[in-house]
N, C-alpha and C positions, 0 to 999 in steps of 0.2 A: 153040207146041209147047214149046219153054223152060219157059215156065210150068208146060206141065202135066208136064214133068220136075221141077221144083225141088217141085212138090204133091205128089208122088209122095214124092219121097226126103225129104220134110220129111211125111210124114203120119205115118209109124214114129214120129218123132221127137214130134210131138204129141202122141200117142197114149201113148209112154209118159211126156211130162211132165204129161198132164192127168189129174186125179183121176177113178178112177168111182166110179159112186153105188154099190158095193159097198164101194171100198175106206172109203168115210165111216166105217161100222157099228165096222169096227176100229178106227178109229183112235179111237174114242172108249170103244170097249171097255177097250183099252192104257189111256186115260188115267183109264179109271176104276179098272180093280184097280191102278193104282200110289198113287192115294188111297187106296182103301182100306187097304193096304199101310204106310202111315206113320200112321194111325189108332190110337191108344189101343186096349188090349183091353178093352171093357167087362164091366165085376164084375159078373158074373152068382150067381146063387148056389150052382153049381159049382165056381164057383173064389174061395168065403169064404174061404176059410183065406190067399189071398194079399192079401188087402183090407188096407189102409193103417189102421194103428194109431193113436190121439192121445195123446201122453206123459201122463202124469199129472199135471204141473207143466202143460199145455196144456187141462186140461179147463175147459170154461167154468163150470161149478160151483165152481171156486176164486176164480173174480171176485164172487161170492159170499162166501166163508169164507174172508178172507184166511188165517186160523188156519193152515191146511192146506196154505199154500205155505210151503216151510222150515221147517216144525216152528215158528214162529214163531208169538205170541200179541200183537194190536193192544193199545193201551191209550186207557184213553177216561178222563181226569179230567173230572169235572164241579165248579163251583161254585155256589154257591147264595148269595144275602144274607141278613143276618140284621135281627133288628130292632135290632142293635145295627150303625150305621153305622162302626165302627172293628172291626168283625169280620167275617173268611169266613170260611165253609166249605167245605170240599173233600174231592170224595168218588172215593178214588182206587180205586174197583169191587175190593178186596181187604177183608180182615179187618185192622183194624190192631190190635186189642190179641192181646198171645199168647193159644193156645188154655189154659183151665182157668186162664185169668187170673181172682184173687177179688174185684177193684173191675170196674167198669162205666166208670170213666174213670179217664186220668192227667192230670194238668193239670203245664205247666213254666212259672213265671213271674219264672226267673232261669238266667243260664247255667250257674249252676255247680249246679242242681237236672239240667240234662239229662245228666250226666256223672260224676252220686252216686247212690249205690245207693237205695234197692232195683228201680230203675228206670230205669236210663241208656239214652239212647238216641238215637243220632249222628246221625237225620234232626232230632231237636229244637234238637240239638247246633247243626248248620247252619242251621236257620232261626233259630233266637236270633240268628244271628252278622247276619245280613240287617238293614244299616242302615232302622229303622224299625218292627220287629218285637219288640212287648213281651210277649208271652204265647203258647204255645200249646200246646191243646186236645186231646188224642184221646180219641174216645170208641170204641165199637166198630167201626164201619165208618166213620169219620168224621175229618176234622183241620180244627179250628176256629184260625182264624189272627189275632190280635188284635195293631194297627198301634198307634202312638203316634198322639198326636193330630196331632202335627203334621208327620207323615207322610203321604204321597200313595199312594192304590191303583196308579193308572199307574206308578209307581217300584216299589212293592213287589212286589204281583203276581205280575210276569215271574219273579224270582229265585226264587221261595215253588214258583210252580205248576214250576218247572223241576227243582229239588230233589226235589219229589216223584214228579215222573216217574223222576228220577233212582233213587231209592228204589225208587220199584216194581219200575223194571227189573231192577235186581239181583237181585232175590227175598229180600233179605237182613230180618231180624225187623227191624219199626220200634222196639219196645219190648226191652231184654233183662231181665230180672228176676236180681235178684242178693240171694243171701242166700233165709231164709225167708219165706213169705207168710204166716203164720198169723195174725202181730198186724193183715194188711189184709185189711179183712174191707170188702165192701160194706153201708153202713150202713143200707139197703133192704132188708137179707136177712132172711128168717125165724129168729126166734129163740126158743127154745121158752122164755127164761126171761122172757122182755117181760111187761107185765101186758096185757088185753085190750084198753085202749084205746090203747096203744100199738104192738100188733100191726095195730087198723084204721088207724088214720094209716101204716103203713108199707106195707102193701096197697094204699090209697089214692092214693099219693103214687106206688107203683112202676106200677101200674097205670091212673091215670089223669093222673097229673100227670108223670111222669118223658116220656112217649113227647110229649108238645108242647113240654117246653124241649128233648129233642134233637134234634127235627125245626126248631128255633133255633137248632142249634150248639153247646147249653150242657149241664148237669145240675144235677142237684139232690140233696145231702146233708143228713140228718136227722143233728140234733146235740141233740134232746134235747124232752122236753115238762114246765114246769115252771109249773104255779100257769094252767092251763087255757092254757100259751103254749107253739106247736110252736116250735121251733127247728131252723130252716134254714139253708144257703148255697147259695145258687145259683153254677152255674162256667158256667168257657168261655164263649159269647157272653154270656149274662146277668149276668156279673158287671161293675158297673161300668155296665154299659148302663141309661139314662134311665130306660126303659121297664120293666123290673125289678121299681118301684114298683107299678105298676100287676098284672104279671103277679100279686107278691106278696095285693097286699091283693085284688083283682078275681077271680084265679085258682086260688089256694092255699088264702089263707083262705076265701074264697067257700065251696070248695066242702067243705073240710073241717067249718065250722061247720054246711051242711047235714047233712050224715051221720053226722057223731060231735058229740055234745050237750056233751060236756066238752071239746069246745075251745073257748075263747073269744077267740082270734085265734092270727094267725102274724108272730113276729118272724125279722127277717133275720139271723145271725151276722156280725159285721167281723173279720177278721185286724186284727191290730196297725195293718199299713201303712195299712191302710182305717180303724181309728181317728183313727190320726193327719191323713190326710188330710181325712177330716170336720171333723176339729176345726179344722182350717185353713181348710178351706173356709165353716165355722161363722165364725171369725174376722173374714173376707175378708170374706163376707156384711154383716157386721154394720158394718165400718169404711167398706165403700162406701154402704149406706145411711144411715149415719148423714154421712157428707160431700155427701148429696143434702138433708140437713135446712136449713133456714133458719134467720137468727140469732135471729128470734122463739121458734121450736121447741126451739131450746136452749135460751133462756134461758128456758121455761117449766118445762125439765125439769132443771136447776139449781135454778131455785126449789120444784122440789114434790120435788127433793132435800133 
């Protein structure tokens, strides 16, 4: 009987600690709308207007076109070799001679040419100054950069291609022009007082011979046509360069003697310094071959002395 007293007053008791299978449905109901309840509202297209924006400095089209973040413009120098092994060129993607400039190139091959008129110009200025750096070149989109001999590209190089970025970046003119242009005149230019066969050799040369020595780094000036002989100088990389020779009589002449019948070859022009140098090199020539002779050799040419 105890027992079924203590079953009795202990069944209340169970009854409300044991769950019924009604009460399950809520309590899962409960723990679902409280999930739902900390959920995100999803963008529907009701509510576009409060949909999450991407800055403009954020758009992935910009990892694209650096250009377009900061107003900021990339720079891309390239260089190129020449057939002349103590020459580059570099090509810093601007214009480098001023606009309504009347030469086709400037050429600097002393320091005190980069900082005299009618043509000074302080990127020249600094590369001059670059131990190893004996000549340099611009032509229109173009800076031909020419080493001593006994200078190394790995040394040079770095300081030349750093300059010029330098340069670019500024925005500042490579070239500044001072004074009048009118006495420089491109020696390529049409001239209406020329006679005919001097008008085709300038056609010719502007036309088909100038666009391969600048695609070299170099150019090429007409100084005259005398007794069926064009006269020329080659600049920038081609001057001075080995191969020259060849471009000269293979490429010049070649093609001039096919087309115009009065020319009967093409001579090279030397500056003074390039005189003097030949002549030494003429010199040199001759003292070491003659010290490769044998005593026999000599004394044959003493005697038919």
């Amino acid at each position: 009987m105890p027992s079924a007293r203590v079953s009795r007053v202990a069944l209340p008791l169970m009854s409300i600690c044991r769950p019924t299978k009604q009460a399950a449905p809520a309590i899962y109901h409960v723990a679902r709308s409280v999930h739902q309840s900390t959920r995100l509202p999803a963008i529907a297209a009701s509510n576009a207007r409060n949909r999450p924006t991407l800055h403009p400095l954020h758009q992935p089209s910009n990892l694209l076109n650096p250009a377009a973040v900061g107003g900021t413009r990339s720079i891309f120098i390239q260089t190129e070799p020449t057939p002349n092994e103590h020459a580059l060129k570099f090509l810093p993607g601007i214009t480098v001679l001023p606009k309504d400039f009347n030469s086709a190139f400037v050429e600097y091959s002393n320091p005190r040419a980069t900082i005299s008129p009618p043509h000074p110009s302080p990127l020249a200025a600094s590369l001059m100054n670059v131990d190893g750096v004996a000549r340099v070149f611009y032509g229109t989109d173009f800076i031909t950069v020419t080493k001593r001999e006994d200078a190394q590209w790995p040394h040079v190089k770095p300081e030349v291609f750093a300059l010029i970025t330098e340069a670019v970046t500024s925005g500042a003119p490579m070239v500044n022009v001072v004074g009048d242009q009118a006495g420089q005149v491109d020696s390529l230019s049409y001239d209406e007082n020329d006679p005919e066969v001097v008008g085709m050799i300038k056609e010719l040369l502007e036309t088909r011979i100038r666009p391969a020595i600048q695609d070299d780094g170099g150019d090429i000036d007409y100084c005259g046509f005398e007794d069926g002989q064009v006269l020329v100088k080659l600049r920038g990389s081609c001057d001075g360069c080995a191969s020259s020779a060849v471009t000269l009589k293979n490429g010049i002449e070649g093609m001039l003697m096919h087309y115009i019948e009065e020319v009967k070859g093409v001579t090279q022009v030397l500056d003074e310094a390039e005189k003097v140098s030949e002549l030494e090199f003429a010199k040199f020539e001759e003292k070491l071959l003659g010290s490769r002779k044998g005593p026999d050799e000599k004394q044959q040419e003493n005697v038919g002395a």
